[in-house]
C-alpha positions as CSV (number, residue, x, y, z in Angstrom):
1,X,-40.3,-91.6,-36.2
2,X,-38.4,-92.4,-33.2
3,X,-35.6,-94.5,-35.0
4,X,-35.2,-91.1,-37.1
5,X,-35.0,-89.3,-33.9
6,X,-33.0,-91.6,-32.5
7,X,-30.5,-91.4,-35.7
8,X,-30.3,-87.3,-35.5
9,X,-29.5,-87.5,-31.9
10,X,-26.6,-89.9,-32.8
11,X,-25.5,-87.6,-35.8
12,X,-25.7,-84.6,-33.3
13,X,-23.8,-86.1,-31.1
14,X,-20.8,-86.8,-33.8
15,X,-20.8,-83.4,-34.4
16,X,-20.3,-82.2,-31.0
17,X,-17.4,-84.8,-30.4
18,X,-14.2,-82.6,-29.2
19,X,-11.3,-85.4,-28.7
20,X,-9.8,-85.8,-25.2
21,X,-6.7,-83.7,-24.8
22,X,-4.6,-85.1,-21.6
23,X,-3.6,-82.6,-18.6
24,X,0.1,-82.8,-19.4
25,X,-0.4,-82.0,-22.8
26,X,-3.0,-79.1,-22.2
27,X,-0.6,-77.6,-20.2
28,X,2.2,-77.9,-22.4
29,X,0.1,-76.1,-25.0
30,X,-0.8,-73.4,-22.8
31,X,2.0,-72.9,-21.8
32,X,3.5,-72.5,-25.8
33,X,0.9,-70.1,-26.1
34,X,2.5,-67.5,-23.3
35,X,5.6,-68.0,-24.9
36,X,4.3,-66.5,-27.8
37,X,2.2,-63.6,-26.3
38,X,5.7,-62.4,-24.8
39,X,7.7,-63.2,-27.7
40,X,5.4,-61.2,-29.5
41,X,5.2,-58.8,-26.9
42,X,9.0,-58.0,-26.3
43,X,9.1,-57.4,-30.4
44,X,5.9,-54.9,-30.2
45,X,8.0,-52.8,-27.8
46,X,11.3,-53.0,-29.1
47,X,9.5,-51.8,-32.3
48,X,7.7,-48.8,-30.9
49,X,9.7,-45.7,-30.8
50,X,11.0,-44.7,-27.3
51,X,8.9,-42.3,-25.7
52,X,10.6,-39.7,-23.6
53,X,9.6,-38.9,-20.2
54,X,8.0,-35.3,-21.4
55,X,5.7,-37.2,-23.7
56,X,4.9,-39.7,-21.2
57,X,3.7,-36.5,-19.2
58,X,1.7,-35.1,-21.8
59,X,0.2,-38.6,-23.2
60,X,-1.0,-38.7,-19.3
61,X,-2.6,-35.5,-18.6
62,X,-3.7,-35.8,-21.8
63,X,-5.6,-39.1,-20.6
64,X,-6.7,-37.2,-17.1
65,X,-8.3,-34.4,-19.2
66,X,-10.2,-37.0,-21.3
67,X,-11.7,-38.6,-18.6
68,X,-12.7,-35.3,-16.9
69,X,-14.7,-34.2,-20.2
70,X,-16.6,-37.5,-19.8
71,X,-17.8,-36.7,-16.2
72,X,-21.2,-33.8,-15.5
73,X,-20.4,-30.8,-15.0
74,X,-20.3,-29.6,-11.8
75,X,-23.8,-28.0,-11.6
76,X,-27.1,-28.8,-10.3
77,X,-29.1,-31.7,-11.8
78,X,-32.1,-29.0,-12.2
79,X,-30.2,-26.6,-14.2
80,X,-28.6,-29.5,-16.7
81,X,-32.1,-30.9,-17.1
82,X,-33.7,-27.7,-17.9
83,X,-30.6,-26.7,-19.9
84,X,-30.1,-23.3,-17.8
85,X,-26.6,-21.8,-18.6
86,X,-25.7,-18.3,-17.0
87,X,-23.9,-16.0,-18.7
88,X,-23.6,-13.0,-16.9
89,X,-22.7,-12.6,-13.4
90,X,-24.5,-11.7,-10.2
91,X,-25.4,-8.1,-9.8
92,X,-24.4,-6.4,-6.4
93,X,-24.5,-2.9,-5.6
94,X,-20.8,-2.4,-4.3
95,X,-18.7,-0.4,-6.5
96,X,-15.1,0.9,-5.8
97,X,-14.5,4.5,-4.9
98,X,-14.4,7.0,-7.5
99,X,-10.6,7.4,-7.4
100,X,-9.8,3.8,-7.5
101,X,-12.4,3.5,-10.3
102,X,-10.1,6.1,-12.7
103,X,-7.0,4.1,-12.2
104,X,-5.2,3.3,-15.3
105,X,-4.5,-0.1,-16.6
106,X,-1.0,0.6,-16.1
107,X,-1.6,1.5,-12.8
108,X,-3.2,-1.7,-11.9
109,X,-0.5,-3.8,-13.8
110,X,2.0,-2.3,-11.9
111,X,0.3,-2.6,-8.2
112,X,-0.5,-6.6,-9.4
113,X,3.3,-6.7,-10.2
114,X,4.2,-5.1,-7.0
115,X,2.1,-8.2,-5.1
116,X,3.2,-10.6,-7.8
117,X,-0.6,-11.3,-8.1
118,X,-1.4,-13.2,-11.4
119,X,-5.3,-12.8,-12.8
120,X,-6.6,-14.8,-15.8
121,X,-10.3,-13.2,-16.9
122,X,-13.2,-10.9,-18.4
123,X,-13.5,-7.6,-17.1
124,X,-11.1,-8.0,-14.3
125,X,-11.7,-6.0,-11.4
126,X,-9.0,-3.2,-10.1
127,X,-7.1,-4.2,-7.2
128,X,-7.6,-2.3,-3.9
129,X,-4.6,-1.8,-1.7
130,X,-6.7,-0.9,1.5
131,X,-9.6,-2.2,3.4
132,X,-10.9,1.2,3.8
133,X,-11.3,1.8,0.5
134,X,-13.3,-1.4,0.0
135,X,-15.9,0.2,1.7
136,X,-16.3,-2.1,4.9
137,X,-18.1,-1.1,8.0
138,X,-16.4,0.6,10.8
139,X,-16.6,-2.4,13.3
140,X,-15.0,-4.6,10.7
141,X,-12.2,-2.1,10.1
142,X,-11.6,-1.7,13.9
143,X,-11.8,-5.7,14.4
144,X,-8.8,-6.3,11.7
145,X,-6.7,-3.6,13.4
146,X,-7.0,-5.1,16.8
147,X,-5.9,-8.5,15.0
148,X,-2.8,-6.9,13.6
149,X,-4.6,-7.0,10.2
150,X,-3.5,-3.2,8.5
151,X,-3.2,-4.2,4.9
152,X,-4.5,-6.7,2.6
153,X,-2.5,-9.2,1.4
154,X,-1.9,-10.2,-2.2
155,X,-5.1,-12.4,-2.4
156,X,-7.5,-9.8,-0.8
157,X,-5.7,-6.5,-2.6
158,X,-7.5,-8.6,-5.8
159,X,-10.0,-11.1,-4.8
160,X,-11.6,-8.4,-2.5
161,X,-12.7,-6.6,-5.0
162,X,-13.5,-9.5,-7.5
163,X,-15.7,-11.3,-5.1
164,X,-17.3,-7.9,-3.7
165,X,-18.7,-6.9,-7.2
166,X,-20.5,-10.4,-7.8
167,X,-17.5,-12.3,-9.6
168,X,-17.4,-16.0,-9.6
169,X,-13.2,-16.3,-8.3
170,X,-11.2,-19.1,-8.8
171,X,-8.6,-18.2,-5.8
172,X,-4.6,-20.2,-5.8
173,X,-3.4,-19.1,-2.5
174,X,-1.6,-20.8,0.3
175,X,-2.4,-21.2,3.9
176,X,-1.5,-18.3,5.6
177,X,-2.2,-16.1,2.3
178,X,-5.5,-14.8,3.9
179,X,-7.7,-16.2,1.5
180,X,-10.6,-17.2,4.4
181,X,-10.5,-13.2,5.2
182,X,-11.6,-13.0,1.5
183,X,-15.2,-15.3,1.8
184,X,-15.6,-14.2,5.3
185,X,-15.9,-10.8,4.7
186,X,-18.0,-10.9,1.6
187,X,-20.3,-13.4,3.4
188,X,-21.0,-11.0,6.2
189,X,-21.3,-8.3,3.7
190,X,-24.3,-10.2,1.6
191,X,-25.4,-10.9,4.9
192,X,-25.6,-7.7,6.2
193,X,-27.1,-6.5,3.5
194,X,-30.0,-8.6,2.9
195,X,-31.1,-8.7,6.7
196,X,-31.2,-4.5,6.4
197,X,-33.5,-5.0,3.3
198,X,-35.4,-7.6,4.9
199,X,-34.9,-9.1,8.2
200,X,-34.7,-13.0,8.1
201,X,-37.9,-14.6,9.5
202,X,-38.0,-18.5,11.2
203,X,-36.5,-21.0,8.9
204,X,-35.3,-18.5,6.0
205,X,-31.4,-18.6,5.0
206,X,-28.7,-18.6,5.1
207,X,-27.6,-16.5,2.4
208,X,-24.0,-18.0,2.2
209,X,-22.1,-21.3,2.3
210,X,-18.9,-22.5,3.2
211,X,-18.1,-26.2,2.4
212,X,-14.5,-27.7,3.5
213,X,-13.0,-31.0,3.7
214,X,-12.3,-31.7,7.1
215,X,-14.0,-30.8,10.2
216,X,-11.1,-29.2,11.8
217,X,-10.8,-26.9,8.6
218,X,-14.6,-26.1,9.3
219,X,-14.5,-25.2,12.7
220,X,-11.4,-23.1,11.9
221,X,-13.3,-21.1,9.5
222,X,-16.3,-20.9,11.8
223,X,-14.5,-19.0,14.4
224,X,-13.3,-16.5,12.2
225,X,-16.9,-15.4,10.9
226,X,-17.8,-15.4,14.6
227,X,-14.8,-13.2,15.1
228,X,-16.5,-10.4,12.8
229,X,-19.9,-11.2,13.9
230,X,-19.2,-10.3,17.3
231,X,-18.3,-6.6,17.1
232,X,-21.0,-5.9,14.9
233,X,-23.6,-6.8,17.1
234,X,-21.8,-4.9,19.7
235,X,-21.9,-1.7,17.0
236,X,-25.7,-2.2,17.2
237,X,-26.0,-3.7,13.8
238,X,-28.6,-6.4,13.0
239,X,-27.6,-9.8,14.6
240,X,-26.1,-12.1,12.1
241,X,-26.2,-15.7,13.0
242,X,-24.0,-18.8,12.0
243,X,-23.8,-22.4,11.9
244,X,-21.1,-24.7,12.6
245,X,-22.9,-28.0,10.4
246,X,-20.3,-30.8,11.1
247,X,-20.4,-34.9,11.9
248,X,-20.2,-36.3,15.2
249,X,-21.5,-33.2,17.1
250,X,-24.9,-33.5,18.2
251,X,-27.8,-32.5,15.4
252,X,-30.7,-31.1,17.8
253,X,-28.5,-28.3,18.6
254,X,-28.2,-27.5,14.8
255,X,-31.7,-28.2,13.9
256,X,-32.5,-25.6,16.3
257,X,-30.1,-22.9,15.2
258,X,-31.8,-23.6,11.2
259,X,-35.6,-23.0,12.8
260,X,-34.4,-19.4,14.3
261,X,-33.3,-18.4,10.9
262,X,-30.1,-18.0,9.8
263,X,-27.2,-16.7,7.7
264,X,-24.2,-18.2,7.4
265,X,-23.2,-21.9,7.1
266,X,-19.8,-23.5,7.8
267,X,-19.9,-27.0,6.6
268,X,-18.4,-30.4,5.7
269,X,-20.3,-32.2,2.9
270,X,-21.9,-35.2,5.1
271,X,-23.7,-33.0,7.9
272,X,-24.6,-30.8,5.1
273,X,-26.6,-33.3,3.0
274,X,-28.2,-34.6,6.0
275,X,-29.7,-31.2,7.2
276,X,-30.4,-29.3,4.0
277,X,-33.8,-28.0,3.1
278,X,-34.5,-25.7,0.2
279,X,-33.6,-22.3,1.5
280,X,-32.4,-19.2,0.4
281,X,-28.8,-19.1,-0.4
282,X,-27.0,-17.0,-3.1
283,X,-23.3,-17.3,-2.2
284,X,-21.1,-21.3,-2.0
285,X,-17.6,-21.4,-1.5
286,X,-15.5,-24.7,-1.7
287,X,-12.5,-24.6,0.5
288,X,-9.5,-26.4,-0.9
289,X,-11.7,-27.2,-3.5
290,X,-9.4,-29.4,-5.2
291,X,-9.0,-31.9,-2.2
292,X,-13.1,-31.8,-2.1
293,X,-13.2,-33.3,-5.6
294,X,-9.6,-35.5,-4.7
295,X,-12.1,-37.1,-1.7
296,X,-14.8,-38.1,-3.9
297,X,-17.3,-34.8,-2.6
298,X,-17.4,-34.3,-6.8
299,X,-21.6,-36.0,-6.3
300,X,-22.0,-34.1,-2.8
301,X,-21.0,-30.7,-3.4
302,X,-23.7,-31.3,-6.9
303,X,-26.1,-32.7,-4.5
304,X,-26.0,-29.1,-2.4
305,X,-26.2,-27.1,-5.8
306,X,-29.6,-28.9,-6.9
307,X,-31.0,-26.6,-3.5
308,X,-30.2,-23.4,-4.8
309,X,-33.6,-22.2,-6.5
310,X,-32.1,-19.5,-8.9
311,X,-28.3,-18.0,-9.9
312,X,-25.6,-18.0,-7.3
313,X,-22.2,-16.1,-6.6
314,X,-19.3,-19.5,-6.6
315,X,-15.8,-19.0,-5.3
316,X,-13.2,-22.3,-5.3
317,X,-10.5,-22.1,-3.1
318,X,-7.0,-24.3,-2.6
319,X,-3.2,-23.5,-2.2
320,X,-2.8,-25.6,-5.3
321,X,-5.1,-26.3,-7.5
322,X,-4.2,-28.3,-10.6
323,X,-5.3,-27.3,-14.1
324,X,-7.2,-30.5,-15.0
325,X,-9.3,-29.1,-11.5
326,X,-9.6,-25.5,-12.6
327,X,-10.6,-26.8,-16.1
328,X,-13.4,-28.6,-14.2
329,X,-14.1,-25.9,-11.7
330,X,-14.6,-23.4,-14.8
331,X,-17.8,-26.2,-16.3
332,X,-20.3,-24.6,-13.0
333,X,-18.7,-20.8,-12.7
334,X,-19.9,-18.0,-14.8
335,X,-16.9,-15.5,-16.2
336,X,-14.4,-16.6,-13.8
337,X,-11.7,-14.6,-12.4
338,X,-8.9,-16.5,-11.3
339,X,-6.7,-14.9,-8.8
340,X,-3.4,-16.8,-8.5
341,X,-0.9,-15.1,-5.5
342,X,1.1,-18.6,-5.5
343,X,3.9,-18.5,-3.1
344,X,4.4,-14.8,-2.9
345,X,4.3,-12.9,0.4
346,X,3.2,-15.8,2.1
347,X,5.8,-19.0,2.2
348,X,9.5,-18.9,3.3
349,X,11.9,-21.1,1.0
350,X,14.5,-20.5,3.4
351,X,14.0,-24.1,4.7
352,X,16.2,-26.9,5.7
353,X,15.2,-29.9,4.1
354,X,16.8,-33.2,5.5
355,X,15.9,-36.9,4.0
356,X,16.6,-39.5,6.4
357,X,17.2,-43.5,5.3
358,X,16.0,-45.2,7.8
359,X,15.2,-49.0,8.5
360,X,11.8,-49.7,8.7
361,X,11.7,-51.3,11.9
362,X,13.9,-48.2,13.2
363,X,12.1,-45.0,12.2
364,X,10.3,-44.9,15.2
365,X,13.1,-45.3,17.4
366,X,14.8,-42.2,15.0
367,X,11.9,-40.1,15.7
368,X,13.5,-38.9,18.8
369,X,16.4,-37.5,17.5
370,X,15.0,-35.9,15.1
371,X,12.3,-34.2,17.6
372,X,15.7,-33.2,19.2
373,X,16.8,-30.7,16.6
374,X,14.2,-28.0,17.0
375,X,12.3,-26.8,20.0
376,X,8.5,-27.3,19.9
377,X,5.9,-27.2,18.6
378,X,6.7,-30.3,16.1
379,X,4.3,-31.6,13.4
380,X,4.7,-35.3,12.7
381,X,2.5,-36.6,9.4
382,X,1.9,-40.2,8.8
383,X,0.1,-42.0,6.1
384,X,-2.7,-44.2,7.8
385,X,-3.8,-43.9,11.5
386,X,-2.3,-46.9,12.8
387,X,0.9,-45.4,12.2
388,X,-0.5,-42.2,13.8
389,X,-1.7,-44.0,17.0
390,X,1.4,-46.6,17.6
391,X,3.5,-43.4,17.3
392,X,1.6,-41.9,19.7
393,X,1.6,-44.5,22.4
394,X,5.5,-44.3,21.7
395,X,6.0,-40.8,22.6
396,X,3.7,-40.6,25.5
397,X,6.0,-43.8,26.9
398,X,8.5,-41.8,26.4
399,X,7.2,-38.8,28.6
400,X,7.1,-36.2,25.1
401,X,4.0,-34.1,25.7
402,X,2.1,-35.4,22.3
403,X,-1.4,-35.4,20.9
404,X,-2.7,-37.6,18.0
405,X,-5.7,-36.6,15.2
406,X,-7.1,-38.7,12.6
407,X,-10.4,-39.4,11.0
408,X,-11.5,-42.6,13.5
409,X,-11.3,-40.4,16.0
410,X,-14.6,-38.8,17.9
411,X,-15.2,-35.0,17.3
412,X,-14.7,-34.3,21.0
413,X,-11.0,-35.5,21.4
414,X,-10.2,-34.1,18.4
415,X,-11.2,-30.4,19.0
416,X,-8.8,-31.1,22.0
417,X,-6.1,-32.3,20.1
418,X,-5.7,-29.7,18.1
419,X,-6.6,-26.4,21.0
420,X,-4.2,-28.4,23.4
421,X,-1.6,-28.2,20.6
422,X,-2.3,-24.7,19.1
423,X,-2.5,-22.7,22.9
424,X,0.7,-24.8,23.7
425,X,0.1,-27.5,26.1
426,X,1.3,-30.2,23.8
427,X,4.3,-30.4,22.3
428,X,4.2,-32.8,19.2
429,X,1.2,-33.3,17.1
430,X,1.0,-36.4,15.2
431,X,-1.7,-36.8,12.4
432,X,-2.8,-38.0,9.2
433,X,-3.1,-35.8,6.2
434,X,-6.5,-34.6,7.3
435,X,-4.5,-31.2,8.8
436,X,-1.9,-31.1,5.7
437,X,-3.8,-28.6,3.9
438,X,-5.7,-25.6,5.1
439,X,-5.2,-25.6,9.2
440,X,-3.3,-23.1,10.2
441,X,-1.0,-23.8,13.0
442,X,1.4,-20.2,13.6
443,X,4.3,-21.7,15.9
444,X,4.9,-24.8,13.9
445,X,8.9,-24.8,12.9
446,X,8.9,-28.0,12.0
447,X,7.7,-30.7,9.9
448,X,8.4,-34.5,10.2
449,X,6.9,-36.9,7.6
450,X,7.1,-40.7,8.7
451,X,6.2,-41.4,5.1
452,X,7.2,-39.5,2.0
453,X,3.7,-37.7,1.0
454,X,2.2,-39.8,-1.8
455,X,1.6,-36.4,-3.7
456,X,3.6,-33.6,-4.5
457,X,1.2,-31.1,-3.2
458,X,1.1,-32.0,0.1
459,X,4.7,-31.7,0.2
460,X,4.8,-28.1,-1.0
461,X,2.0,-27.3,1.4
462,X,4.6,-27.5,3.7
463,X,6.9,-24.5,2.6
464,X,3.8,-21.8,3.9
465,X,4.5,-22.2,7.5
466,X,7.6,-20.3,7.6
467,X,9.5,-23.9,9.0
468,X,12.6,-24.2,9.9
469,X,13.4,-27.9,9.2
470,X,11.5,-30.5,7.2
471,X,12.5,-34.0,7.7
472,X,11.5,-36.9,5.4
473,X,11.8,-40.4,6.5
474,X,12.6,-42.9,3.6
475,X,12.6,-46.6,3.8
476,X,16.1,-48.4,3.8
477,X,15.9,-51.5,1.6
């Protein structure tokens, strides 16, 4: 037995003989191999057809698209798993005035013309051409008046009335284009109404929801609803009550704001998941929506959905948002309107537009001169943040009144960043992308980026604050 154990081991063993191959030679044949993978490469291509540039485009967002369809829709995990799909939009009771109610369809084309407002939907809504006849309360009407604000701009003549009757709005408007008057005012108007109906008790609301990228986008937008909120408590209306929910800013103080009750949330996405019970909330807007999902916020912004206990009003907002976005965007909204104003009324394409070639080791010295070719304010946007903090060590040594912003940086110093630079005191601001998109900044004349933007949205960003001079600074090879 063990001789024939022995012999089958031995046999075995033959079998699994693999001759020794020397280290020169193995190379040698590896390296033949490679040879032939890029001769046969090189005659694969030179075979294929050429593909032109526009095909190369379309083959791409082709690709995009494709991988879109494969990611979940963005809607809560409760309503996929029960397979709950709305059809019919929320029910409000506002309704234009008579008069604007019998205006023809020629009548609206032509006023949409006039604002060169674009609309893509079912049963689009008629656009309204003054606040007054939107039907807002007196103290509202008087608090746009005192802020200069006596006619709606492109973007509220249509989306007004869209988001006012219970539309889910897909809004394409620039900064400046008055697109946060739009979710503001409808908040406070949901608002208002349900604490007439029913005061909010300890704990209940809020009733709307505002989530943007950035907390200096946030707190921008939370000042404006307080702007509103202000004169109607003074107009003895019921007190309405907001919530700035944003990192680094202590949570006891928002804790205890929640408990009272409250109606209105501004927030970014982390704060937000780490304070959100199951309340009542009928109303979300995504502010620059498309830079939410760009950030990776896609998971988040589901996360806040799977809180809402029954159907809710959706509005998605951005100066640019892509079609591979809005195709996405459309998956969680219900009849969409989409109100496109573009560029229209709000940017100024009378800008200059200079491209400097600049050393790398010398565009920091060249900063100076071109900070010398328009008075401040001055903008400066760089691609990482220790760019943004060398440069702004080199300006302070060089006695230029500058302020710096950037995501490593504590709430507290930034908040006084950007107030410093907004009332004046400072003269240069230099960031990172984080305020390239949705801050509004009124004086700013010029733009100076220390890198080429890596997209071309961010570029055109640019052209809606009515600047006098961009400069780009390319590397010199």
């Amino acid at each position: 037995m063990s001789a024939t154990t022995r012999g089958s081991t031995v046999m075995e063993g033959e079998d699994d003989y693999v001759e020794y191959v020397p280290v020169a030679k193995r190379r040698a044949m590896e390296a033949q191999k490679i040879l032939y993978l890029l001769v046969k490469a090189t005659q694969l291509k030179r075979d294929q057809p050429e593909i032109t540039p526009t095909e190369q485009m379309v083959q791409h967002e082709k690709e995009m698209l494709e991988n879109l369809s494969d990611r979940k829709t963005l809607m809560s995990v409760r309503d996929l798993a029960k397979g709950i799909i709305y059809t019919k939009p929320l029910l409000t009771g506002w309704k234009p005035l008579l008069p604007i109610r019998r205006m023809s369809g020629k009548q609206c084309d032509m006023i949409r013309k006039q604002w060169h407002i674009i609309v893509d939907g079912e049963d689009i809504l008629l656009p309204i051409k003054n606040f007054k006849d939107m039907r807002f309360p007196d103290p509202i009407l008087k608090k746009l008046k005192a802020k200069g604000i006596v006619q709606p701009t492109p973007i509220q003549v249509q989306g007004l009335p869209v988001v006012l009757a219970g539309r889910d709005m897909i809004g394409i408007a620039f900064t400046r284009s008055g697109k946060t008057l739009v979710f503001v005012l409808l908040m406070i108007m949901i608002a208002l109404q349900e604490e007439m109906m029913m005061p909010i008790a300890h704990g209940e609301g809020p009733f709307g929801l505002v989530v943007c990228p950035s907390r200096e986008l946030a707190r921008q937008t939370y000042e404006v609803v307080e702007q509103f909120l202000v004169p109607l408590r003074e107009a003895g209306y019921p007190e309405l009550r907001a919530l700035l929910c944003i990192g680094r800013v202590d949570m006891r103080s928002q804790v205890e704001v929640v408990r009272k009750g409250l109606h209105i949330v501004v927030a970014t996405p982390g704060r937000l998941k780490d304070m959100l019970a199951k309340k009542k909330m009928n109303l979300v807007i995504a502010d620059e929506a498309d830079r939410l999902v760009d950030l990776g916020f896609e998971d988040d912004i589901r996360e806040v959905f799977d809180h809402f206990k029954a159907q809710h009003q959706t509005l998605l907002f951005s100066a640019i948002m892509p079609t591979k976005i809005q195709n996405f965007a459309r998956s969680a909204l219900v009849k969409p309107v989409t109100v496109n104003v573009g560029r229209a009324g709000a940017a100024n394409l009378d800008v200059i537009q200079e491209v400097e070639y600049v050393k790398q080791e010398a565009k920091i010295v060249y900063l100076l001169e071109c900070l010398q070719k328009t008075p401040p304010p001055v903008l400066k946007f760089c691609e990482n943040k220790a760019d943004v903090d060398h440069i702004h060590e080199y300006l302070l040594s060089k006695r230029v009144e500058t302020v710096a912003i950037h995501g490593g940086k504590d709430q507290e110093e930034r908040e006084y960043d950007v107030s410093s630079f907004k009332a004046g005191m400072k003269d240069v601001l230099v960031a990172t992308d984080v305020v390239s998109k949705g801050l509004d900044f009124p004086d700013i004349q010029h733009v100076i980026n220390y890198d080429m933007p890596a997209e071309i949205e961010n570029y055109l960003c640019l052209f809606v604050l009515r600047l006098q001079m961009i400069h780009c600074m390319m590397h010199l090879e």
